[in-house]
mmJSON file of the N, C-alpha and C atoms, coordinates in Angstrom:
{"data_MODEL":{"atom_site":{
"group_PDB":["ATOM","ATOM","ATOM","ATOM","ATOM","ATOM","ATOM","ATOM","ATOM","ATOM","ATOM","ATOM","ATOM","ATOM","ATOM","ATOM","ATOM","ATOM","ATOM","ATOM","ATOM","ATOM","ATOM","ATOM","ATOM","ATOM","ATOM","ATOM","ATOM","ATOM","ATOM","ATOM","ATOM","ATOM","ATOM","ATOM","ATOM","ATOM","ATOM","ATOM","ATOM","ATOM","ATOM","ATOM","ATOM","ATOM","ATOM","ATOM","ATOM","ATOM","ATOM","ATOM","ATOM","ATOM","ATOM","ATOM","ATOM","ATOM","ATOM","ATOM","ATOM","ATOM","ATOM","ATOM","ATOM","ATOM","ATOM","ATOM","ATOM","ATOM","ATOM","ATOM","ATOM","ATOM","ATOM","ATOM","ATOM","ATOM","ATOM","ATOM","ATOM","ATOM","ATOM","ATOM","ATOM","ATOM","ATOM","ATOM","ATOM","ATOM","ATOM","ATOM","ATOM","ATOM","ATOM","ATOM","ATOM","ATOM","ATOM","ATOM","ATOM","ATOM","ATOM","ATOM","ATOM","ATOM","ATOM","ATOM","ATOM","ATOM","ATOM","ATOM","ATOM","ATOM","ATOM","ATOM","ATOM","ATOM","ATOM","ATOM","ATOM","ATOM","ATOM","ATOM","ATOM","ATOM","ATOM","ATOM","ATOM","ATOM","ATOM","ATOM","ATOM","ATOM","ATOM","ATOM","ATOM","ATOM","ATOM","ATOM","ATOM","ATOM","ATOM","ATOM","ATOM","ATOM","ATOM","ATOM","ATOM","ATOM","ATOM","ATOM","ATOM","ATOM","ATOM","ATOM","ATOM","ATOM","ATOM","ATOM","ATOM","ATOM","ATOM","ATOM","ATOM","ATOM","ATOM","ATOM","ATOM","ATOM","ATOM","ATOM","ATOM","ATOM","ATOM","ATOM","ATOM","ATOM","ATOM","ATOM","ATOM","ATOM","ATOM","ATOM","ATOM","ATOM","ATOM","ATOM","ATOM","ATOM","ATOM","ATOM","ATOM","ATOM","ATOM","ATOM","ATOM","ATOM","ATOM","ATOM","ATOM"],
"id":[1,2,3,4,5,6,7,8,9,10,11,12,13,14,15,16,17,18,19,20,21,22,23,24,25,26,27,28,29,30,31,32,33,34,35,36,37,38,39,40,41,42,43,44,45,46,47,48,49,50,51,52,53,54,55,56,57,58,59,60,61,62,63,64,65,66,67,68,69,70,71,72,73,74,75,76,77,78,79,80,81,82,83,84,85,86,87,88,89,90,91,92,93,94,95,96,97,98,99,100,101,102,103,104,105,106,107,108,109,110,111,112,113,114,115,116,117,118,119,120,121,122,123,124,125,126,127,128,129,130,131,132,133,134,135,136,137,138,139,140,141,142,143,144,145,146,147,148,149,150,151,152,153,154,155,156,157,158,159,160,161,162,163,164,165,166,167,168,169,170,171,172,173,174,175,176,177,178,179,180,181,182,183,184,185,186,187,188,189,190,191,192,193,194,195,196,197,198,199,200,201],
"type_symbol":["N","C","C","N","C","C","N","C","C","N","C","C","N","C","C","N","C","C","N","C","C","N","C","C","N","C","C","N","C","C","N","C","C","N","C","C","N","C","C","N","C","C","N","C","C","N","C","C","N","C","C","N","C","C","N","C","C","N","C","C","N","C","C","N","C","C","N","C","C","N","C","C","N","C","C","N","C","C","N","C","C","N","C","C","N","C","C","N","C","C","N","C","C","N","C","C","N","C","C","N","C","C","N","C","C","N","C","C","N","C","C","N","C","C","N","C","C","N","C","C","N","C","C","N","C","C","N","C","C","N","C","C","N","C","C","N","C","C","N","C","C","N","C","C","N","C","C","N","C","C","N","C","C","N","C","C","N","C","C","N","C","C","N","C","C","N","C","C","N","C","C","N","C","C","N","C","C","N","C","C","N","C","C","N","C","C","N","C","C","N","C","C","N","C","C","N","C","C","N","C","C"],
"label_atom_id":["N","CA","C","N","CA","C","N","CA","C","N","CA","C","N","CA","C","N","CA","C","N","CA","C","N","CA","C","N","CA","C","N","CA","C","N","CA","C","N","CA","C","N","CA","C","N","CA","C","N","CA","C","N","CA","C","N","CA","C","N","CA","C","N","CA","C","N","CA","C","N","CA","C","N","CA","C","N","CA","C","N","CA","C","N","CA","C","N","CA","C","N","CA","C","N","CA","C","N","CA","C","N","CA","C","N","CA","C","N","CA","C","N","CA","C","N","CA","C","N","CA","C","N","CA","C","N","CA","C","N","CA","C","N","CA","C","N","CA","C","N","CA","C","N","CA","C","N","CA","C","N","CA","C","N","CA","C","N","CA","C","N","CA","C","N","CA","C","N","CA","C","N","CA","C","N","CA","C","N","CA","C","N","CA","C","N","CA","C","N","CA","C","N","CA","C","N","CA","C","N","CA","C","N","CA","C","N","CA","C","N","CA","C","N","CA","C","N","CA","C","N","CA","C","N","CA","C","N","CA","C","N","CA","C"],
"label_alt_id":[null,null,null,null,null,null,null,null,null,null,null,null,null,null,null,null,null,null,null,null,null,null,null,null,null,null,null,null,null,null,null,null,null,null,null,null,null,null,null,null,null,null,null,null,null,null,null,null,null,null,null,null,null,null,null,null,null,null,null,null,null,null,null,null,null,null,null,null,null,null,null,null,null,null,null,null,null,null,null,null,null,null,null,null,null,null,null,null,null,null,null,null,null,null,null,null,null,null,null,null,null,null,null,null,null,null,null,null,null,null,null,null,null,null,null,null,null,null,null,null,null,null,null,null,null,null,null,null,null,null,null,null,null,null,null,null,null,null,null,null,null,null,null,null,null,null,null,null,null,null,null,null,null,null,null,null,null,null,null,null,null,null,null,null,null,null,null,null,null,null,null,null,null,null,null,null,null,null,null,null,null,null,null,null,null,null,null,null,null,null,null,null,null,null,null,null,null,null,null,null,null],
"label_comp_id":["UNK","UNK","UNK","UNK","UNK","UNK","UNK","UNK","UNK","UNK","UNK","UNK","UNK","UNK","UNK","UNK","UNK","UNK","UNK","UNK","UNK","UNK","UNK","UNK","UNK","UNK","UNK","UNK","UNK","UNK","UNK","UNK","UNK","UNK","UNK","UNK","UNK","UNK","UNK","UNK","UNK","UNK","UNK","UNK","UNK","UNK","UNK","UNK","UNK","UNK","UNK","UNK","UNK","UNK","UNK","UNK","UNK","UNK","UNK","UNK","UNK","UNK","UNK","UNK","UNK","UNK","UNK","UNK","UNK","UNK","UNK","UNK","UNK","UNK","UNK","UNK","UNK","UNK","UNK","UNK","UNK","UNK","UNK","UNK","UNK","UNK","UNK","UNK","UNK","UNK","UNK","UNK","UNK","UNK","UNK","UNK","UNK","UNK","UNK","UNK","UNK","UNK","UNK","UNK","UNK","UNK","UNK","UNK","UNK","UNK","UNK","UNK","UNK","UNK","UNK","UNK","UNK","UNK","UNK","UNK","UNK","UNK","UNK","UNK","UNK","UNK","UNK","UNK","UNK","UNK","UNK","UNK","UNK","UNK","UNK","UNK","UNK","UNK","UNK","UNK","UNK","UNK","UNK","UNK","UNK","UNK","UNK","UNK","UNK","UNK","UNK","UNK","UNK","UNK","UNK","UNK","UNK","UNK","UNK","UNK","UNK","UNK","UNK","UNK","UNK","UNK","UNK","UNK","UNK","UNK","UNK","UNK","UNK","UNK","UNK","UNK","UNK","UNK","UNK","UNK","UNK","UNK","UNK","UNK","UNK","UNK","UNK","UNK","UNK","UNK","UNK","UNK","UNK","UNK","UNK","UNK","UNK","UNK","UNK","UNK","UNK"],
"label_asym_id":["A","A","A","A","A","A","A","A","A","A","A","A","A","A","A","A","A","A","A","A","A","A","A","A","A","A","A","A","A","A","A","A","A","A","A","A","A","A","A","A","A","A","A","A","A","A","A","A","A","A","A","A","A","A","A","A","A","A","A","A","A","A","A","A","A","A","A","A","A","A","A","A","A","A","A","A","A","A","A","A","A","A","A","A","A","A","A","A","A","A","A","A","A","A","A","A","A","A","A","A","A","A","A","A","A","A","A","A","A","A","A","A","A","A","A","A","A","A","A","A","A","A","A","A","A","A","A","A","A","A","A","A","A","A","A","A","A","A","A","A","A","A","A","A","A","A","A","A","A","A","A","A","A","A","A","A","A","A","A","A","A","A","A","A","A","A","A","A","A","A","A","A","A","A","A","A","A","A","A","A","A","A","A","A","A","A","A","A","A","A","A","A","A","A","A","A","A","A","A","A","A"],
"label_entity_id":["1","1","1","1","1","1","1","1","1","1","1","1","1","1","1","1","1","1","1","1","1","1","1","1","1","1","1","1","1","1","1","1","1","1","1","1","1","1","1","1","1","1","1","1","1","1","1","1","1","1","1","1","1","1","1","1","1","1","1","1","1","1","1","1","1","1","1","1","1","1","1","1","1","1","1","1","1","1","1","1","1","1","1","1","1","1","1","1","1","1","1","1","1","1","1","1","1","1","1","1","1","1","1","1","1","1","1","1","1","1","1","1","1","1","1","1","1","1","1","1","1","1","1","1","1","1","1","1","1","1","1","1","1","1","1","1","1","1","1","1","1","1","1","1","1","1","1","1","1","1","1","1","1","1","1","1","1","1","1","1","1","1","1","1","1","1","1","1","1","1","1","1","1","1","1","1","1","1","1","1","1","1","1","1","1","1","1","1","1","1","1","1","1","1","1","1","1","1","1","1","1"],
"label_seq_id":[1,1,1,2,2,2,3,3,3,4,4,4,5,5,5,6,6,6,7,7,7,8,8,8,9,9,9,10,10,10,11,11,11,12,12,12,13,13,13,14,14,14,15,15,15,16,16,16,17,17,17,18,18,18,19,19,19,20,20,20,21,21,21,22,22,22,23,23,23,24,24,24,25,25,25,26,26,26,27,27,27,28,28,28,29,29,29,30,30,30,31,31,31,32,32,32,33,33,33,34,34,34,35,35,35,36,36,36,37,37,37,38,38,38,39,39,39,40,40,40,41,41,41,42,42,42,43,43,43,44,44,44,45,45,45,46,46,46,47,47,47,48,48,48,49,49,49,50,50,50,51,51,51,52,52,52,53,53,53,54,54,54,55,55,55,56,56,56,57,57,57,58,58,58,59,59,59,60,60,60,61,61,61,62,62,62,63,63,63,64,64,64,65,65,65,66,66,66,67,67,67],
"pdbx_PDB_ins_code":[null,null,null,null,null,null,null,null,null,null,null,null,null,null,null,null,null,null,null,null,null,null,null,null,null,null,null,null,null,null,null,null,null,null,null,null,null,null,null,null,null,null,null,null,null,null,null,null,null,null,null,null,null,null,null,null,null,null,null,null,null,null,null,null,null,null,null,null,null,null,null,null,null,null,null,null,null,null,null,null,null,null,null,null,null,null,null,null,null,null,null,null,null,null,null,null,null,null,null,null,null,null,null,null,null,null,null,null,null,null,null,null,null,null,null,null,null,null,null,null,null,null,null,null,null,null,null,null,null,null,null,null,null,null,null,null,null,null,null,null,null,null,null,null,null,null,null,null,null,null,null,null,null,null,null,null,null,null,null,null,null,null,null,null,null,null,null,null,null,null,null,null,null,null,null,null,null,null,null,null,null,null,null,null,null,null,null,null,null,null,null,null,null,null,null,null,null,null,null,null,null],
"Cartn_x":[0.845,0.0,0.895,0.688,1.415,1.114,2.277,2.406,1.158,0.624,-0.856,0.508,-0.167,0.112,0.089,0.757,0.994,0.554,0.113,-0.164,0.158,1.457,1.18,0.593,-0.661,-1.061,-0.714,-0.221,0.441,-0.727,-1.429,-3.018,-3.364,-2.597,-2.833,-1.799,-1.071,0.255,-0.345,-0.586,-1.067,0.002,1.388,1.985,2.554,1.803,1.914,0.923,0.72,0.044,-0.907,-0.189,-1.756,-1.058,0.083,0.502,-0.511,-1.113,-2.09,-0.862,0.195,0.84,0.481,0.327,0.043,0.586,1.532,2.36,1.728,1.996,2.165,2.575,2.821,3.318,3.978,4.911,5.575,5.998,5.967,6.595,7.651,8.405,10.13,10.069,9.353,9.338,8.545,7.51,7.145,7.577,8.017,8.61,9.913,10.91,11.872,11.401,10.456,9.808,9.258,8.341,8.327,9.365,10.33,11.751,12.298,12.197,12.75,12.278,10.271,9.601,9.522,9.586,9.817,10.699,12.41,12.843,13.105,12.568,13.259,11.953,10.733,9.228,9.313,9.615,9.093,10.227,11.748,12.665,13.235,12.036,12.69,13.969,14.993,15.856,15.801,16.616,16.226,17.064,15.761,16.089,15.299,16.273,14.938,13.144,13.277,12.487,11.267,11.869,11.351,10.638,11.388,11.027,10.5,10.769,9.211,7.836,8.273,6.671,6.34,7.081,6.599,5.684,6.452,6.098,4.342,4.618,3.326,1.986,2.441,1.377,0.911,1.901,1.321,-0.052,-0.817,-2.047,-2.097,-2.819,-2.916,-3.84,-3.323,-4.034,-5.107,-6.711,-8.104,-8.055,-8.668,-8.726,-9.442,-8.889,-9.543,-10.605,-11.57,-13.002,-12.807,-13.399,-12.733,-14.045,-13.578,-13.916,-14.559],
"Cartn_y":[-1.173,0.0,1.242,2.317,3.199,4.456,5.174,5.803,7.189,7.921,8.662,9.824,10.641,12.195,12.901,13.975,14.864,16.033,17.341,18.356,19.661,21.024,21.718,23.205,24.097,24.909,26.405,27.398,28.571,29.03,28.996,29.604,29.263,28.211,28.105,28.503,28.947,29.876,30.931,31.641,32.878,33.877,34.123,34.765,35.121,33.822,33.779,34.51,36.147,36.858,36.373,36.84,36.432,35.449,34.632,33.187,32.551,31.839,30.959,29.093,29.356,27.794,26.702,25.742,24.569,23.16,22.209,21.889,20.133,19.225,18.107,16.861,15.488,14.619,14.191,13.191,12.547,13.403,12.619,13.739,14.714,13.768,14.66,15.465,14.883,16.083,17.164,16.901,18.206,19.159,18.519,19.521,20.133,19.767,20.09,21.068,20.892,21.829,23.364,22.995,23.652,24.821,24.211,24.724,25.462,25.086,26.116,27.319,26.832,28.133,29.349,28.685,29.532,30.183,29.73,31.057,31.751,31.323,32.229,33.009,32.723,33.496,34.232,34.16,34.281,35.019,34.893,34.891,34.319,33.393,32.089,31.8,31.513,30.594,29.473,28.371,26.889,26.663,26.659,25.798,24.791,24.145,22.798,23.141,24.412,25.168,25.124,25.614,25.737,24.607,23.631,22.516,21.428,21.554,21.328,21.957,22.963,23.799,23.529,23.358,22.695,21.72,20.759,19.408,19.41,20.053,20.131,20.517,21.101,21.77,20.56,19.625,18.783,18.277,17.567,16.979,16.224,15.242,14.463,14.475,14.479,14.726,14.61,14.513,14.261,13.995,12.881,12.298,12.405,12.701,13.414,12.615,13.609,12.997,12.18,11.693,11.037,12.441,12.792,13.644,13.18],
"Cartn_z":[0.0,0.0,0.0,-1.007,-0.917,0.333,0.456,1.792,1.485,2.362,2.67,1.874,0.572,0.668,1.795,1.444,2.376,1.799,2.55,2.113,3.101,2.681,3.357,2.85,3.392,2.391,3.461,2.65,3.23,3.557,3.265,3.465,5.427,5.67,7.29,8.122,7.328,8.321,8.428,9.582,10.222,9.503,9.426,8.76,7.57,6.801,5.403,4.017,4.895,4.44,2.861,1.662,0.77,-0.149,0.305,-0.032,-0.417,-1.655,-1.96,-2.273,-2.072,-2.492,-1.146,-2.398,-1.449,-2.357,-1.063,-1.894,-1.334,-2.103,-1.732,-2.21,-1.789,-2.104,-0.592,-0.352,0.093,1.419,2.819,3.692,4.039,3.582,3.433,2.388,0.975,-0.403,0.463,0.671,1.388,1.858,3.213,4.082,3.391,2.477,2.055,0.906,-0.022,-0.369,0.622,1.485,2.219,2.772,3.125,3.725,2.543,1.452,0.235,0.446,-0.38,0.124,0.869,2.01,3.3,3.459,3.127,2.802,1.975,0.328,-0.376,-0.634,-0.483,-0.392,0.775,2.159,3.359,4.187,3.896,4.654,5.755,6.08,7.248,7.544,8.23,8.201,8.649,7.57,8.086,9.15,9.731,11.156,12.009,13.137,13.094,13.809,14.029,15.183,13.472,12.28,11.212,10.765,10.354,10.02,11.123,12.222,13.394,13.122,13.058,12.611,11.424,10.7,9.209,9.059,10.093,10.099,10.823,11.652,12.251,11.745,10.516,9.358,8.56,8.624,7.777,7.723,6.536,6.808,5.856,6.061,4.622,3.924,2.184,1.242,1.3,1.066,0.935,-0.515,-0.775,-1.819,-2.827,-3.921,-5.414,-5.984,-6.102,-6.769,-8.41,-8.693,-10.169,-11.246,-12.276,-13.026,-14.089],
"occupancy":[1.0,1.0,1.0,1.0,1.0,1.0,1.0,1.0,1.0,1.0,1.0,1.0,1.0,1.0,1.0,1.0,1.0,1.0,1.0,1.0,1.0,1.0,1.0,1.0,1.0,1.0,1.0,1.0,1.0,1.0,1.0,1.0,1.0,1.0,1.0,1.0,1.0,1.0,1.0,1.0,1.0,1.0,1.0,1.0,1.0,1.0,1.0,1.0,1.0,1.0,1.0,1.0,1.0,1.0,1.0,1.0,1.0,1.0,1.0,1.0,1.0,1.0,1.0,1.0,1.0,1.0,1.0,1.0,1.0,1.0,1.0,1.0,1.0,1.0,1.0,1.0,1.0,1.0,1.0,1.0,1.0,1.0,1.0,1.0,1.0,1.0,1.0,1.0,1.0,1.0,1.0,1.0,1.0,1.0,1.0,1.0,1.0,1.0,1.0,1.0,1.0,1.0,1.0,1.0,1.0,1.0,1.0,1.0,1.0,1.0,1.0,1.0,1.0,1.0,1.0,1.0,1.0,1.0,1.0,1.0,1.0,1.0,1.0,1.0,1.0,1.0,1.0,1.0,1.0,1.0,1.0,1.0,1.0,1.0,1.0,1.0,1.0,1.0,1.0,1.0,1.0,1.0,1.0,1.0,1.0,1.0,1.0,1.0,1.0,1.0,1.0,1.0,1.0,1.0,1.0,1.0,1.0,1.0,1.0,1.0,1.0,1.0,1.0,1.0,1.0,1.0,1.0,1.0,1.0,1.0,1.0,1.0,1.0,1.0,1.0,1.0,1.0,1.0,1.0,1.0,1.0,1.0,1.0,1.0,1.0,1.0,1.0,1.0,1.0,1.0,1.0,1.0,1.0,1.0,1.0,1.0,1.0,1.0,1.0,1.0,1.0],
"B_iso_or_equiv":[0.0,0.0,0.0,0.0,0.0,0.0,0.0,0.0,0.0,0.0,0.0,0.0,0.0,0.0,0.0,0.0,0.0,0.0,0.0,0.0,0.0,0.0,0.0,0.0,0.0,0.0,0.0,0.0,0.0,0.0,0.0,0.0,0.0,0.0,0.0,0.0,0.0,0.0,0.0,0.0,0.0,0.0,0.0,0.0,0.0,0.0,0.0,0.0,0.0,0.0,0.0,0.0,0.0,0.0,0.0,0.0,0.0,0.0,0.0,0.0,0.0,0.0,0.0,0.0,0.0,0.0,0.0,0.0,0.0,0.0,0.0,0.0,0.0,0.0,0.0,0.0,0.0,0.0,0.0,0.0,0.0,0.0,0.0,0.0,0.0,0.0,0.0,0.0,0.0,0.0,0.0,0.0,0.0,0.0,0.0,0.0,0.0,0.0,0.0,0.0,0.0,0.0,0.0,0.0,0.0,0.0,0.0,0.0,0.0,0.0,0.0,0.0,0.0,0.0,0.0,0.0,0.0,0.0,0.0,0.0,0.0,0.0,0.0,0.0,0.0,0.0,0.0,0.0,0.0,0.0,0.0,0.0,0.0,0.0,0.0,0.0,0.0,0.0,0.0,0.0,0.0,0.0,0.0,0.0,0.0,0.0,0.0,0.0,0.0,0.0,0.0,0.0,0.0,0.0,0.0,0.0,0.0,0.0,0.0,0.0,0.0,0.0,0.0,0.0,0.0,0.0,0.0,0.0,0.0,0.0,0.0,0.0,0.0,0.0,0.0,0.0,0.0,0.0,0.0,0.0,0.0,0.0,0.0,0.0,0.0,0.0,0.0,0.0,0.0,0.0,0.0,0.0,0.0,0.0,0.0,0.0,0.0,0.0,0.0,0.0,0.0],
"pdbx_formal_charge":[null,null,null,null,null,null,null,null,null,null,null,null,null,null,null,null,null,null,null,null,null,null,null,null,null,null,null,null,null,null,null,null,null,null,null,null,null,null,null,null,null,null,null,null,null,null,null,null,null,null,null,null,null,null,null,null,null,null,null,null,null,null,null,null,null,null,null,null,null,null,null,null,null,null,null,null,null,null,null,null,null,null,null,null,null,null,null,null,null,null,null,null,null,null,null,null,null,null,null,null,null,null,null,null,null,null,null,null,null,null,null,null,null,null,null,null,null,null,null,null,null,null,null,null,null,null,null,null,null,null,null,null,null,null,null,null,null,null,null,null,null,null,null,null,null,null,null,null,null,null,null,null,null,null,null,null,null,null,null,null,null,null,null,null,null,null,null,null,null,null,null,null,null,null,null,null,null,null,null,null,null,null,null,null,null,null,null,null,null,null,null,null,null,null,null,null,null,null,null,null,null],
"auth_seq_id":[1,1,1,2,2,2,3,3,3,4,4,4,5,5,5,6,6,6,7,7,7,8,8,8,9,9,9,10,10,10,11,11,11,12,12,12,13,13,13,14,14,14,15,15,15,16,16,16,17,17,17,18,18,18,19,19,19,20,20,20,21,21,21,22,22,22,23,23,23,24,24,24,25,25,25,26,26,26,27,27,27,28,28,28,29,29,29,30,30,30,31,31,31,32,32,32,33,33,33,34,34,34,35,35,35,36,36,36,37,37,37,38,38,38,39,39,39,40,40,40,41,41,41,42,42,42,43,43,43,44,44,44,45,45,45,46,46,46,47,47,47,48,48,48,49,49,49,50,50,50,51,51,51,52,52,52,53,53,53,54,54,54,55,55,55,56,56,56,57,57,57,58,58,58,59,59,59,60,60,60,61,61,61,62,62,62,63,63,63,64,64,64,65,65,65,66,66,66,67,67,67],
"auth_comp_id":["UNK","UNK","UNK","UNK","UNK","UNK","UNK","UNK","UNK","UNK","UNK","UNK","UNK","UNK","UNK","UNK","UNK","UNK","UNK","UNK","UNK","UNK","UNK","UNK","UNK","UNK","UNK","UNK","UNK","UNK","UNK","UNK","UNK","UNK","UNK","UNK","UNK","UNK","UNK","UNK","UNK","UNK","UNK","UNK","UNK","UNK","UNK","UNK","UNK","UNK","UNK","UNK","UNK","UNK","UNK","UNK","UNK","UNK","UNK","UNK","UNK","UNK","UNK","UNK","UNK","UNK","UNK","UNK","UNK","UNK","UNK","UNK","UNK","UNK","UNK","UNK","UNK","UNK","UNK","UNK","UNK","UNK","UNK","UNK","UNK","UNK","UNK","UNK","UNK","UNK","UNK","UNK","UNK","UNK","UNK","UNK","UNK","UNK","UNK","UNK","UNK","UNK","UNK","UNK","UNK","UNK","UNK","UNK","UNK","UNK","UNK","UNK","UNK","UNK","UNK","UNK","UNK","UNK","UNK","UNK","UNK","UNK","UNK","UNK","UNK","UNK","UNK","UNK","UNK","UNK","UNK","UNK","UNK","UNK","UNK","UNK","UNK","UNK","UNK","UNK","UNK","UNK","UNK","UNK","UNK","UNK","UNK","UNK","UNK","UNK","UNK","UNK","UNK","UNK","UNK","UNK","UNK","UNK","UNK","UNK","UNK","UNK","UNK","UNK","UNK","UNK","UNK","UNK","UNK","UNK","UNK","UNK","UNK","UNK","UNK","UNK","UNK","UNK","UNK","UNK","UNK","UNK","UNK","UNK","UNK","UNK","UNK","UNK","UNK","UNK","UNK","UNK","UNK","UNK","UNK","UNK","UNK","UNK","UNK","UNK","UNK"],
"auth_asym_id":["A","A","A","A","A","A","A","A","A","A","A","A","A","A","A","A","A","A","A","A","A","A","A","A","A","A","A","A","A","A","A","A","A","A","A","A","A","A","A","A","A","A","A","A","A","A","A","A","A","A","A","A","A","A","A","A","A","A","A","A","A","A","A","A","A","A","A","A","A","A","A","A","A","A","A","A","A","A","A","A","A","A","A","A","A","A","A","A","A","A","A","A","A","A","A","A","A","A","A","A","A","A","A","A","A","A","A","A","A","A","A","A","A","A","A","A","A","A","A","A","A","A","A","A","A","A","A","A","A","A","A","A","A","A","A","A","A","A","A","A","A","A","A","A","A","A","A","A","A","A","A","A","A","A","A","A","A","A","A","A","A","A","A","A","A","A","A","A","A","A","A","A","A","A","A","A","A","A","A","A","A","A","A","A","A","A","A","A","A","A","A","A","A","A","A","A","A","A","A","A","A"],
"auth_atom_id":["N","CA","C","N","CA","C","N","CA","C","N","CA","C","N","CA","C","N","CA","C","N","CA","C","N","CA","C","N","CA","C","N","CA","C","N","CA","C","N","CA","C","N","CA","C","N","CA","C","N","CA","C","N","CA","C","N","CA","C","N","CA","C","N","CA","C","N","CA","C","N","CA","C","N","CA","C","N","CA","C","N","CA","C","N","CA","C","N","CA","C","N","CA","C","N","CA","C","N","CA","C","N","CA","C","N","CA","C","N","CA","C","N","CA","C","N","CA","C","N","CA","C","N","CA","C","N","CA","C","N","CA","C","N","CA","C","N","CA","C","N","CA","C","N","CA","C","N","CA","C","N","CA","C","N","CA","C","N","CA","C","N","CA","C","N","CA","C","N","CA","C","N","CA","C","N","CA","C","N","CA","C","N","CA","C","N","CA","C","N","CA","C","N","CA","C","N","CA","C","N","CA","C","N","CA","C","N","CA","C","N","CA","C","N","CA","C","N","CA","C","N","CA","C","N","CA","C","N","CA","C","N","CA","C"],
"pdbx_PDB_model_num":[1,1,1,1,1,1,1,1,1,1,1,1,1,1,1,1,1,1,1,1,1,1,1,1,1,1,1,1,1,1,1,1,1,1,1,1,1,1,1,1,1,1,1,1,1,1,1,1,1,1,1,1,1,1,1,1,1,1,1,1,1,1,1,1,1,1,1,1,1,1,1,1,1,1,1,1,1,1,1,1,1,1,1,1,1,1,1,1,1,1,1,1,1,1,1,1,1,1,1,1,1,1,1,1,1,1,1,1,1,1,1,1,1,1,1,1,1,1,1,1,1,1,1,1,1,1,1,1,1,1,1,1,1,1,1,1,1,1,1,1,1,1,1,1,1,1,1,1,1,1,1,1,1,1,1,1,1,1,1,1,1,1,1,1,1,1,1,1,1,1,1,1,1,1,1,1,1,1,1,1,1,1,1,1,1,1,1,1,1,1,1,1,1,1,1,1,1,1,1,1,1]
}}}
């Protein structure tokens, strides 16, 4: 069975003013995505305080209606 998507959407960071990205796939792609984002959009520095809070954003995908 393959592993649950992941999803993190800037839209639930309180400080991620009118950010609409939302990224997902795999947990580590994520968050390492994430961690890009964050600082070259946001000015973050990576740190693990960062990528804790990252992590904590996570949620998993909800599953796509068939079209």
């Amino acid at each position: 069975m393959a592993d649950t998507r992941k999803v993190i959407d800037c839209r639930d960071h309180p400080t991620a003013g009118t950010c609409t990205l939302a990224m997902s796939g795999s947990e580590e792609e994520v968050i390492e995505l994430a961690v890009l984002h964050a600082t070259t959009a946001h000015g973050y520095e990576d740190t693990s305080e960062l990528r804790q809070q990252l992590r904590s954003m996570l949620k998993n995908e909800t599953a796509r209606s068939a079209a």
